[in-house]
N, C-alpha and C positions, 0 to 999 in steps of 0.2 A: 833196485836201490838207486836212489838218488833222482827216479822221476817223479815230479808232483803229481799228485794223486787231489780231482777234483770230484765236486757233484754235480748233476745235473738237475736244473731246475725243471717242475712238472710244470704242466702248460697254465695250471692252479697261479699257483705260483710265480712264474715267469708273467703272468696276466697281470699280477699284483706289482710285482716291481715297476710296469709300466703305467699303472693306473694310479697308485696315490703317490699325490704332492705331499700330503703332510701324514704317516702314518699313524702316526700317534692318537688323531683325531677326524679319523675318516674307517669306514668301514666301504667294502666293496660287493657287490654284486656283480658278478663274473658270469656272463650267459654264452653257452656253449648249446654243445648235444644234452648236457644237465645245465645246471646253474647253482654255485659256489656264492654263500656270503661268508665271507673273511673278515675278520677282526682282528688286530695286534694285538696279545695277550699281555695286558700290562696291572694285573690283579691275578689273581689267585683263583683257580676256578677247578673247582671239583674233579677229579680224573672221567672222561666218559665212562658209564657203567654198560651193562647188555642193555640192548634198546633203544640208545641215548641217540641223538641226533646229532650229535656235534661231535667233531674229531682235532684233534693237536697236530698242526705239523711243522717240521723246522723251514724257519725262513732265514735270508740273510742276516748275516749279522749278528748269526750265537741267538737269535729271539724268536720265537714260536706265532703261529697263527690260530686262531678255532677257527673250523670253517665250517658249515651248516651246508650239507650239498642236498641236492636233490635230483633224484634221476630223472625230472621232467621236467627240458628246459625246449632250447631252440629245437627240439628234435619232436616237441608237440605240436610247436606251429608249424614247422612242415609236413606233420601229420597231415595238419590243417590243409594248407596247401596243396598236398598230394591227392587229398580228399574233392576240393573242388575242381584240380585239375583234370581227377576223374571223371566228373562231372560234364563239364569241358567237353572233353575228350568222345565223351558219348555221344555228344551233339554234334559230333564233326569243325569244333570251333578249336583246335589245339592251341597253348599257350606253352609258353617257357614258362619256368618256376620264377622266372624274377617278373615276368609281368604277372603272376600271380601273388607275389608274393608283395609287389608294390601296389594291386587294388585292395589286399585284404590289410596291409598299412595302412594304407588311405583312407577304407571303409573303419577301421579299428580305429582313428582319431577323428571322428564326427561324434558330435555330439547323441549321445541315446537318452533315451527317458527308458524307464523302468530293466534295469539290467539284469542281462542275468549271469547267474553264478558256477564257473565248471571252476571246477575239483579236475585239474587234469592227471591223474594219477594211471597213467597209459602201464608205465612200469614197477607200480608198486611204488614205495620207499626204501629206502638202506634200512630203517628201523623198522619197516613192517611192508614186507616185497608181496602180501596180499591185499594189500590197498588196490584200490579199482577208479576210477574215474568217475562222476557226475554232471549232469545237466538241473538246474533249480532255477525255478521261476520263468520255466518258459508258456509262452504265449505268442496270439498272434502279434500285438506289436513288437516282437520280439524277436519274432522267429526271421530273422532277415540277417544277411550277410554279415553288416557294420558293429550289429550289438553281438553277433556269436563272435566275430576273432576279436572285439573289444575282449568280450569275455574269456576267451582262451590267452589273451596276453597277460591279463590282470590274474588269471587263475595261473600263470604261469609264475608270476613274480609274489605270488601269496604264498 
């Protein structure tokens, strides 16, 4: 009796207090091991039903968020990463994840021509956890370091 009693904000959450300046008018993209888009619920929006993509949660201030999460976020591009490392690693040239992880940024902001398209779906989705992952439109000019993690970042944020 008589000690306050708080809640603890999730990392969702706690990301969002730190991220919008104006919430009313901004929506967020939150990229972790998933990736969380957040909106302020400020209309009326249908209860999620079985299969729905989008979930209600309480935020600061008595007022609700929908977030749209997906379970494949920064934890594909390290896939990525772990992947070439491998690579690496077999040729006797070993690398730290952040020098791997700073050429395939590097290589993923150059310009490409003809890109291609992954569906990173490593783990499924919350609304359907038998989804699987894709590769489309590959080719030889394609088939190179810069336009694949271009491609797994923009399949990341789709």
């Amino acid at each position: 009796q008589g000690i306050p009693v708080v809640a603890a904000l999730g990392d969702n959450r706690a990301s969002l207090v730190a991220t919008f300046k104006d919430i009313k008018n901004e929506c967020a993209f939150t990229f972790g091991t998933a990736g969380k888009l957040s909106v302020l619920v400020t209309a009326e929006i249908p209860p999620p039903s079985e299969g729905c993509i989008y979930s209600f949660r309480p935020y600061p201030g008595g007022r609700e968020i929908c977030v749209v999460s997906t379970l494949n976020g920064g934890g594909i591009f390290a896939a990525l990463m772990r992947f070439v490392r491998e690579i690496l690693a077999d040729f006797d040239h070993a690398h730290d994840d952040g020098e791997v992880y700073r050429y395939l940024i590097n290589k993923a902001g150059m310009p490409h021509d003809n890109p291609l398209v992954v569906v990173p779906c490593f783990n499924g989705e919350r609304h359907d956890m038998s989804l699987r992952g894709s590769i489309a439109n590959l080719d030889h000019s394609n088939f190179k370091s810069g336009p694949i993690a271009l491609a797994f970042a923009v399949g990341i944020v789709r």
